[in-house]
Biopython code that builds the backbone (N, CA, C, O; Angstrom):
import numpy as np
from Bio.PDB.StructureBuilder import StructureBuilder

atoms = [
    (1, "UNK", "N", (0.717, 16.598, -15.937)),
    (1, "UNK", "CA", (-0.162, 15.571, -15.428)),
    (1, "UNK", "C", (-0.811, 14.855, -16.618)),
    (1, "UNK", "O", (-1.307, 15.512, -17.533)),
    (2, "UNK", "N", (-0.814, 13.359, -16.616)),
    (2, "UNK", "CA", (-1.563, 12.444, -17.523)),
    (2, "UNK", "C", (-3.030, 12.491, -17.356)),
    (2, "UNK", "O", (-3.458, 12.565, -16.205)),
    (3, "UNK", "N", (-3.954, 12.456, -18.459)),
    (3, "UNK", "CA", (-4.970, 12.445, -18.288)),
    (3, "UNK", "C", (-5.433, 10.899, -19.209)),
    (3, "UNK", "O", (-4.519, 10.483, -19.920)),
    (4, "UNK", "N", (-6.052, 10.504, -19.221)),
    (4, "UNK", "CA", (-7.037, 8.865, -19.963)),
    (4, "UNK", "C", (-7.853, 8.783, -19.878)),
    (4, "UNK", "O", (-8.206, 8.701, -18.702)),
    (5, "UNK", "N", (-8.927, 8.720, -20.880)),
    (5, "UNK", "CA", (-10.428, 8.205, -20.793)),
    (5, "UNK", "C", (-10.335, 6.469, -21.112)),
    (5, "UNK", "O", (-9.996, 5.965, -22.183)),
    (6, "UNK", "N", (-10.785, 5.657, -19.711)),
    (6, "UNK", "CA", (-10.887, 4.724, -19.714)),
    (6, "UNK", "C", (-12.034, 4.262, -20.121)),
    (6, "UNK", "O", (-13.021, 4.794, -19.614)),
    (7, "UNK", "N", (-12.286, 3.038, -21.247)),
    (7, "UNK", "CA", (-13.652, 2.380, -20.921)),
    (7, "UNK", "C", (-14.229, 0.919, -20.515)),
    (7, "UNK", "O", (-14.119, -0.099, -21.199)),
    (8, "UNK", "N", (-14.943, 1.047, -19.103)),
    (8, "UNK", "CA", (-14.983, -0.233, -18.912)),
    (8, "UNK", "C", (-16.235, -1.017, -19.070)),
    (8, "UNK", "O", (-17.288, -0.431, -19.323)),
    (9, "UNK", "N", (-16.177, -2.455, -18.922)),
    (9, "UNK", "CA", (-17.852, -3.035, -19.274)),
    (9, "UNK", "C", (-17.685, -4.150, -18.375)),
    (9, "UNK", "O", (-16.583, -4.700, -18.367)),
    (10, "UNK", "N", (-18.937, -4.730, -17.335)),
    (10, "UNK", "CA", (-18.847, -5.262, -16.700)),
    (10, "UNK", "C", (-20.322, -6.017, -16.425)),
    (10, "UNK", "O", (-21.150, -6.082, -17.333)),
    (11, "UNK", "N", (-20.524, -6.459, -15.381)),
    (11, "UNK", "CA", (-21.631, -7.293, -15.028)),
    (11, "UNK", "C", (-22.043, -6.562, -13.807)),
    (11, "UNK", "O", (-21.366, -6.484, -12.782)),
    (12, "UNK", "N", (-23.082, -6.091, -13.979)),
    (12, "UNK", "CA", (-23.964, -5.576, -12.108)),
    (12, "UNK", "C", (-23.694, -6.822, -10.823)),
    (12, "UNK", "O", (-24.419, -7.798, -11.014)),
    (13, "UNK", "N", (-22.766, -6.951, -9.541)),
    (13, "UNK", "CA", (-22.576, -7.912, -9.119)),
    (13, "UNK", "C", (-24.189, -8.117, -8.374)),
    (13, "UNK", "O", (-24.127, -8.999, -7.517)),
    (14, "UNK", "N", (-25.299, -7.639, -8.479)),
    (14, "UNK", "CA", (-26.420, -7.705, -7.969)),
    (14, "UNK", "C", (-27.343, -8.433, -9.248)),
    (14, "UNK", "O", (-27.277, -9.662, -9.224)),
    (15, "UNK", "N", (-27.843, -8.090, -9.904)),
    (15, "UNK", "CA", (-28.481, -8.306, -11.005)),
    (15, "UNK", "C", (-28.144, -9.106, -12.131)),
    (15, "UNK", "O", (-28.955, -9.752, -12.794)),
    (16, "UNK", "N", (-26.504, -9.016, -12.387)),
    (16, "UNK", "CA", (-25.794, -9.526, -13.661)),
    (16, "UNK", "C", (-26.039, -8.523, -14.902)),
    (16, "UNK", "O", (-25.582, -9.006, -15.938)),
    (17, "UNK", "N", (-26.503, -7.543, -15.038)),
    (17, "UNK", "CA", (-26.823, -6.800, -16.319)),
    (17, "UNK", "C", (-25.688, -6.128, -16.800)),
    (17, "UNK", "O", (-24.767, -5.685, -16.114)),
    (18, "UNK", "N", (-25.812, -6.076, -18.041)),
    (18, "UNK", "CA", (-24.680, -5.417, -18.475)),
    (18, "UNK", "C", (-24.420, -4.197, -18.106)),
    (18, "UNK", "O", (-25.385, -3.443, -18.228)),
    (19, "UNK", "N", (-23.067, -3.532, -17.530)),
    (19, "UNK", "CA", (-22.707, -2.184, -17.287)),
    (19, "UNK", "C", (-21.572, -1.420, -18.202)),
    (19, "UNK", "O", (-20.480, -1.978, -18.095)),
    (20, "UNK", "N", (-21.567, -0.443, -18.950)),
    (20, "UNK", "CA", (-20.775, 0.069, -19.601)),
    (20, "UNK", "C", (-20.602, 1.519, -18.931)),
    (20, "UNK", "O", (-21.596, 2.195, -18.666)),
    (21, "UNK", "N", (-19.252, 1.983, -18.661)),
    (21, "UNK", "CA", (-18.960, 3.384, -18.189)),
    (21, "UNK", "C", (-17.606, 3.842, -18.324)),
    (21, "UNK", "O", (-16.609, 3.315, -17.831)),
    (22, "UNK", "N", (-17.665, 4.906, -19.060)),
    (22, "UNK", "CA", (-16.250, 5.440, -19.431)),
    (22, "UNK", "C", (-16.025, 6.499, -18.378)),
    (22, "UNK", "O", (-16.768, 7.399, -17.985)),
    (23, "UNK", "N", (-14.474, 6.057, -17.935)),
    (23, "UNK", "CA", (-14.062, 7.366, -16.476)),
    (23, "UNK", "C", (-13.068, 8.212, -16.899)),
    (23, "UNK", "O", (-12.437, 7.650, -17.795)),
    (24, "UNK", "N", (-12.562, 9.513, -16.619)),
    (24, "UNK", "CA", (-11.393, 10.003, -16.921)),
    (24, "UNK", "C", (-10.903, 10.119, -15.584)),
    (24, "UNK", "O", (-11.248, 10.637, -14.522)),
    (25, "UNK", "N", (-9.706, 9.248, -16.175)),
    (25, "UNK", "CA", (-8.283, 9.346, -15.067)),
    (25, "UNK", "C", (-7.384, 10.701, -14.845)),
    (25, "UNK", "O", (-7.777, 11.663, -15.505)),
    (26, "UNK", "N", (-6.589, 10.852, -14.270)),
    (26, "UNK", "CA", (-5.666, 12.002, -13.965)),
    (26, "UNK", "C", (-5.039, 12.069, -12.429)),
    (26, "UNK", "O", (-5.447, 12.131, -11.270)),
    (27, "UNK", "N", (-3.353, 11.997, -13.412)),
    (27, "UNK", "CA", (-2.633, 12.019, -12.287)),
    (27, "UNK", "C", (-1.270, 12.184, -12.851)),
    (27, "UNK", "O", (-1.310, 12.448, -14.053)),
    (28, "UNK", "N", (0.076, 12.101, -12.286)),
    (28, "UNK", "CA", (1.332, 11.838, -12.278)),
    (28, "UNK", "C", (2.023, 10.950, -13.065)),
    (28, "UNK", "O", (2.747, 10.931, -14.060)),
    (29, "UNK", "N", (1.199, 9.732, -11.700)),
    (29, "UNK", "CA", (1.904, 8.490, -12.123)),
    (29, "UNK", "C", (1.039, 7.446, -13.297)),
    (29, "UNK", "O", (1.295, 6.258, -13.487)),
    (30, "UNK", "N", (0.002, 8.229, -13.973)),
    (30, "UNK", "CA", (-0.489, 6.832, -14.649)),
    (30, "UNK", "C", (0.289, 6.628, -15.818)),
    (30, "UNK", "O", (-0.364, 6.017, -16.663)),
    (31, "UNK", "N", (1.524, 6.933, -16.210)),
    (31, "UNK", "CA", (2.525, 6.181, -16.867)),
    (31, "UNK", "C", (3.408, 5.711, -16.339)),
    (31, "UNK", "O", (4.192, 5.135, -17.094)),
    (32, "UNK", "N", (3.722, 5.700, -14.957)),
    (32, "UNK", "CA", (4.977, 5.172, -14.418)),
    (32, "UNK", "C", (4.853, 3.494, -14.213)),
    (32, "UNK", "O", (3.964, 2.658, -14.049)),
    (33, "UNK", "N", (6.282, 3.549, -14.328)),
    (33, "UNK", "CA", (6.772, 1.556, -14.424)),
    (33, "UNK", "C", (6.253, 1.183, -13.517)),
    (33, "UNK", "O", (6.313, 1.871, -12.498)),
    (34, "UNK", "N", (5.454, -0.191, -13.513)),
    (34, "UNK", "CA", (4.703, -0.482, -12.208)),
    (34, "UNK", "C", (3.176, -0.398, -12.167)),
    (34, "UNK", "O", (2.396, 0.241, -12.872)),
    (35, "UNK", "N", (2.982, -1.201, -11.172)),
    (35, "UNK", "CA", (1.253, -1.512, -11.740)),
    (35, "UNK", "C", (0.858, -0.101, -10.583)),
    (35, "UNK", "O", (1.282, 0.133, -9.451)),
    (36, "UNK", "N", (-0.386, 0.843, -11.689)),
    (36, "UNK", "CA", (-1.151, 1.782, -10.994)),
    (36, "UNK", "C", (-2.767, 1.258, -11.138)),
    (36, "UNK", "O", (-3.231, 0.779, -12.173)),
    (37, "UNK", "N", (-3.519, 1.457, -9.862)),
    (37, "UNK", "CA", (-4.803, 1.042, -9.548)),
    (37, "UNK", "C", (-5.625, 1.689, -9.411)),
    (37, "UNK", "O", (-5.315, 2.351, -8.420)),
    (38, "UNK", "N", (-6.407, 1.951, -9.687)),
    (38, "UNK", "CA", (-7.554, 2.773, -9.649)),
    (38, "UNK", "C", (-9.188, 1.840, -9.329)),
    (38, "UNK", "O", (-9.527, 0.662, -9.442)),
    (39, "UNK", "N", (-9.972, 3.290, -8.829)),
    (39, "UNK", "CA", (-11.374, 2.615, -8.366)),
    (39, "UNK", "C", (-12.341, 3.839, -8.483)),
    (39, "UNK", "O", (-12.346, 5.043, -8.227)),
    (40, "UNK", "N", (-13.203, 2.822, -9.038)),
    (40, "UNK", "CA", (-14.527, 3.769, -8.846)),
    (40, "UNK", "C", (-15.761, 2.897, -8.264)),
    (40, "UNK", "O", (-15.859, 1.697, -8.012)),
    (41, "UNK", "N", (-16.838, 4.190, -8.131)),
    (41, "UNK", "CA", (-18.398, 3.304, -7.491)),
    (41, "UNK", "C", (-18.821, 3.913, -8.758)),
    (41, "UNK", "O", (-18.541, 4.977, -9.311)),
    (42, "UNK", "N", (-19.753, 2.696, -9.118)),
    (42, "UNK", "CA", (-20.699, 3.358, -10.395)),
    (42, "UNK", "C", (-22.477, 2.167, -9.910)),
    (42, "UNK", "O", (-22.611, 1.091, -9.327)),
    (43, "UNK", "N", (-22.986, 2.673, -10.239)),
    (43, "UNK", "CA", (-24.537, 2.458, -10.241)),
    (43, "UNK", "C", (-24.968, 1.830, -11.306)),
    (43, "UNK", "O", (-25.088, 2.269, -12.449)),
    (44, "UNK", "N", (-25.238, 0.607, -10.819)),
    (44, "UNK", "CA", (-26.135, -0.049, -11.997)),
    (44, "UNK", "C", (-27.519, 0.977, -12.488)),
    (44, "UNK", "O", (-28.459, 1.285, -11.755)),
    (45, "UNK", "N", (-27.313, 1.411, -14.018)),
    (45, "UNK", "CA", (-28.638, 1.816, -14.502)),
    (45, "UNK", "C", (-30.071, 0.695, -14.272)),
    (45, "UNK", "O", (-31.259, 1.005, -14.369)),
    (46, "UNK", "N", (-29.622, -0.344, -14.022)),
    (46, "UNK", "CA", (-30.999, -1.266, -13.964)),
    (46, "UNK", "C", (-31.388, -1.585, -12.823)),
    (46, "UNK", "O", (-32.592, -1.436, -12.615)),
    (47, "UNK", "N", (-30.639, -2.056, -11.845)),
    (47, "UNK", "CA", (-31.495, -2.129, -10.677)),
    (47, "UNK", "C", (-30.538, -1.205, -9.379)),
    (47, "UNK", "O", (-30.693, -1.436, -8.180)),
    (48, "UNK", "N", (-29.614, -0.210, -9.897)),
    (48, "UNK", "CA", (-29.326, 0.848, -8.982)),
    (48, "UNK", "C", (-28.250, 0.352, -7.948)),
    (48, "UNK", "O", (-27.700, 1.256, -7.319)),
    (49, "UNK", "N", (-27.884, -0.847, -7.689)),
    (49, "UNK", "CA", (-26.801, -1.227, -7.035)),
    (49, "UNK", "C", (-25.643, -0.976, -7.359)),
    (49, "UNK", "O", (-25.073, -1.411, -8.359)),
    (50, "UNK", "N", (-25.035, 0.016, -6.233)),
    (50, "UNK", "CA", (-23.565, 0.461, -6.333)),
    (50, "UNK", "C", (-22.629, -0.969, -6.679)),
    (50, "UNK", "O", (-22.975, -2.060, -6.226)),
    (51, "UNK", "N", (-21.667, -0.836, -7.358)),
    (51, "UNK", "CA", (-20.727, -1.680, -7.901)),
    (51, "UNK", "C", (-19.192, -0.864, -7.560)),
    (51, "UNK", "O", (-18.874, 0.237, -8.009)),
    (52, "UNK", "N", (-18.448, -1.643, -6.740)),
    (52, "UNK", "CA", (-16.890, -0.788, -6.610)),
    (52, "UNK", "C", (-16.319, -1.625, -7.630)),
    (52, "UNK", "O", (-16.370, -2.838, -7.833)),
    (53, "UNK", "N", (-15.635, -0.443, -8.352)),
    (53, "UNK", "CA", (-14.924, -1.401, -9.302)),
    (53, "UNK", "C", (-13.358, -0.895, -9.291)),
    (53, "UNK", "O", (-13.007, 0.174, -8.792)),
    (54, "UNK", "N", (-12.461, -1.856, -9.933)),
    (54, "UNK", "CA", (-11.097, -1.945, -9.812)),
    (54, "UNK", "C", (-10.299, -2.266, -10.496)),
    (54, "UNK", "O", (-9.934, -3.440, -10.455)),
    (55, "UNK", "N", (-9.566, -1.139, -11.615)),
    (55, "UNK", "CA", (-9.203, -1.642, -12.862)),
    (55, "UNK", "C", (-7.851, -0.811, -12.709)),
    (55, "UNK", "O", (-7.689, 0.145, -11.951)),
    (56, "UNK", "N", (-6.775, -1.446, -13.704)),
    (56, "UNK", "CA", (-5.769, -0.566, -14.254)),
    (56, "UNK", "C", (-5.762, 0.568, -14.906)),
    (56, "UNK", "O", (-6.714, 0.497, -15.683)),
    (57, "UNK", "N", (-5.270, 1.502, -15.024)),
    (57, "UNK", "CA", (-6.217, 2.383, -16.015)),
    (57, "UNK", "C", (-5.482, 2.329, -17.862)),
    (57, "UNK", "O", (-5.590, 3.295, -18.618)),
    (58, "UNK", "N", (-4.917, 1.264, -18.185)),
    (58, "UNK", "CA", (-5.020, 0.752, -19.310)),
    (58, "UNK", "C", (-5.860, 0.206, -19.339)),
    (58, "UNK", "O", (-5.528, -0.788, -19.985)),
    (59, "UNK", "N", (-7.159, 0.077, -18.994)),
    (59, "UNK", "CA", (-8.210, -0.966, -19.211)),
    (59, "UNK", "C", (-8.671, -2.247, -18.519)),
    (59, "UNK", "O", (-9.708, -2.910, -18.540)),
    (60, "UNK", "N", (-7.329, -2.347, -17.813)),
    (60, "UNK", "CA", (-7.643, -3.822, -17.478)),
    (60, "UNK", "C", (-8.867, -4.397, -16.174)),
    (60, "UNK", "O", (-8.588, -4.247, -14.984)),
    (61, "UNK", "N", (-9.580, -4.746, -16.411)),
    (61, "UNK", "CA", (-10.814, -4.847, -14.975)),
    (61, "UNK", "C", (-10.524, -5.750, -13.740)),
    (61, "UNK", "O", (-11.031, -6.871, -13.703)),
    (62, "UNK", "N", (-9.783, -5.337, -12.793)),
    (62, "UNK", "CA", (-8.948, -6.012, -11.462)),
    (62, "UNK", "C", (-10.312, -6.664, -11.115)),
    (62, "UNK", "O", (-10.265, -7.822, -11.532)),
    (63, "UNK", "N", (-11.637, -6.380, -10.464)),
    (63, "UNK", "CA", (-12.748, -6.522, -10.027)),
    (63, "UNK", "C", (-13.766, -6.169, -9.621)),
    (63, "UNK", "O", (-13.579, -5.127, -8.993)),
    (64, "UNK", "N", (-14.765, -6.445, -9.617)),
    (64, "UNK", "CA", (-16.454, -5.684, -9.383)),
    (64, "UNK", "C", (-16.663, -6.254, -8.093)),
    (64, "UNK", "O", (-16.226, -7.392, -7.920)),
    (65, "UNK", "N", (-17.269, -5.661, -7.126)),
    (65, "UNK", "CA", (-17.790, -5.803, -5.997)),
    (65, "UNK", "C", (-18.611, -4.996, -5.433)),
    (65, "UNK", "O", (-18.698, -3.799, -5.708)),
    (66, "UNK", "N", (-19.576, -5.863, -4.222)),
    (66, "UNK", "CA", (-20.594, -5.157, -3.908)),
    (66, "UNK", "C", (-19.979, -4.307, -2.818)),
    (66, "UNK", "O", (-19.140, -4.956, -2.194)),
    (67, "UNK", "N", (-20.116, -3.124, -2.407)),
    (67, "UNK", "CA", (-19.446, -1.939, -1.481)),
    (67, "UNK", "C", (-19.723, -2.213, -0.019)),
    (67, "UNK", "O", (-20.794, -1.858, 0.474)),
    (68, "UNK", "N", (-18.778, -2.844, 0.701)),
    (68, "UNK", "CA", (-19.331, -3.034, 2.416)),
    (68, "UNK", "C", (-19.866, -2.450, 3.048)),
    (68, "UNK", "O", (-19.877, -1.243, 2.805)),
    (69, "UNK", "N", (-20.609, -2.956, 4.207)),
    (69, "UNK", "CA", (-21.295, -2.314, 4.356)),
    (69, "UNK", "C", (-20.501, -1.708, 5.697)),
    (69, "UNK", "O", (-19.467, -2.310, 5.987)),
    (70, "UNK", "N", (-20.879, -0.573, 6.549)),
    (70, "UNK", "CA", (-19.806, 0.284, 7.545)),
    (70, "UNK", "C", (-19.995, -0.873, 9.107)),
    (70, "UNK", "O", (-20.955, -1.610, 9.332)),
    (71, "UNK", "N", (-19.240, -0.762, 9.632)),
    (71, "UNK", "CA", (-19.196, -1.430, 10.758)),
    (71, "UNK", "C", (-19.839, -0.641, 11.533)),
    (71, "UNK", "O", (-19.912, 0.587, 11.497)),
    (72, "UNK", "N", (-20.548, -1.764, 12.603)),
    (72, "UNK", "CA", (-21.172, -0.998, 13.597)),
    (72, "UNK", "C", (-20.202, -0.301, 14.595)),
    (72, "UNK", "O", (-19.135, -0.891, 14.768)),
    (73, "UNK", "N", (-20.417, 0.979, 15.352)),
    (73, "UNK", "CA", (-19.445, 1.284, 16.335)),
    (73, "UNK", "C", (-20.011, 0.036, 17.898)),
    (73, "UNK", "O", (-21.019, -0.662, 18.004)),
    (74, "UNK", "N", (-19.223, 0.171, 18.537)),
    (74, "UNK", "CA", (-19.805, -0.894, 19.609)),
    (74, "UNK", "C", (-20.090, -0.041, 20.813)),
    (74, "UNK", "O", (-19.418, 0.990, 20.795)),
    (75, "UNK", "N", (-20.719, -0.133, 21.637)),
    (75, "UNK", "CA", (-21.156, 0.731, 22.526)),
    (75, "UNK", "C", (-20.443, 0.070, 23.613)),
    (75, "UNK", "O", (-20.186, -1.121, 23.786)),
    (76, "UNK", "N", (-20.064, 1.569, 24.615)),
    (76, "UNK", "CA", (-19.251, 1.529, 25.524)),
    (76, "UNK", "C", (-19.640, 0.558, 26.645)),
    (76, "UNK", "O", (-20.850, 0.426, 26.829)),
    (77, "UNK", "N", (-19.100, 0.108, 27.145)),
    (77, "UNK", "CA", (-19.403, -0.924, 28.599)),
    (77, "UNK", "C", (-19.615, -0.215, 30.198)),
    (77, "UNK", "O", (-18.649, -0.057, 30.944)),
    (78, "UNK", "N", (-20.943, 0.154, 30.564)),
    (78, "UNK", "CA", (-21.315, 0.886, 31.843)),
    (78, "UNK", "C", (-20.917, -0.103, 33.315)),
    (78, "UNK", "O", (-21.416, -0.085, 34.440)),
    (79, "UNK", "N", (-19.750, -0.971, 32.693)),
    (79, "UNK", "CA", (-20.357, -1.782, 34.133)),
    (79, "UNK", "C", (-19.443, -1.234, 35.159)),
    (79, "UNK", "O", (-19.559, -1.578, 36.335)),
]
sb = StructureBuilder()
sb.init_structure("model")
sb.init_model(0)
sb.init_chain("A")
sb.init_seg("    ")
for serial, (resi, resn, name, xyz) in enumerate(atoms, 1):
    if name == "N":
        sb.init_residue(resn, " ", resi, " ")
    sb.init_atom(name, np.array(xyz, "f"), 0.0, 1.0, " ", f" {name:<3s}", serial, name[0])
structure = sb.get_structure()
């Protein structure tokens, strides 16, 4: 199994502040031909807003986003 310490740097999509966080990867395929994707949630140190983020794990930063929020369930119909 491959292991990688990735490091990424980004912008808080809440705040804009700078975010720096190194992840370790591990798996199979993170050398195989073909694009592999990876994600993490990381926390802005400054104002605490989760950030999903979405990178290659050569480094490359796919995108930052704010984490949805869960759908409501809908309540059953008594009629």
């Amino acid at each position: 199994m491959t292991e990688l310490m990735v490091s990424l740097d980004f912008a808080c999509v809440a705040c804009e502040s700078p975010v720096g966080v190194t992840v370790q990867c591990a798996g199979p395929n993170l050398e195989a031909a073909g694009r592999v994707v990876a994600g993490v949630a990381v926390p802005c140190p400054h104002c605490h807003q989760v950030n999903e983020v979405v990178f290659e794990p050569n480094g490359t930063l796919l995108g930052v986003t704010a984490p949805r929020a869960p759908r409501p369930l809908t309540q059953p119909c008594w009629n």
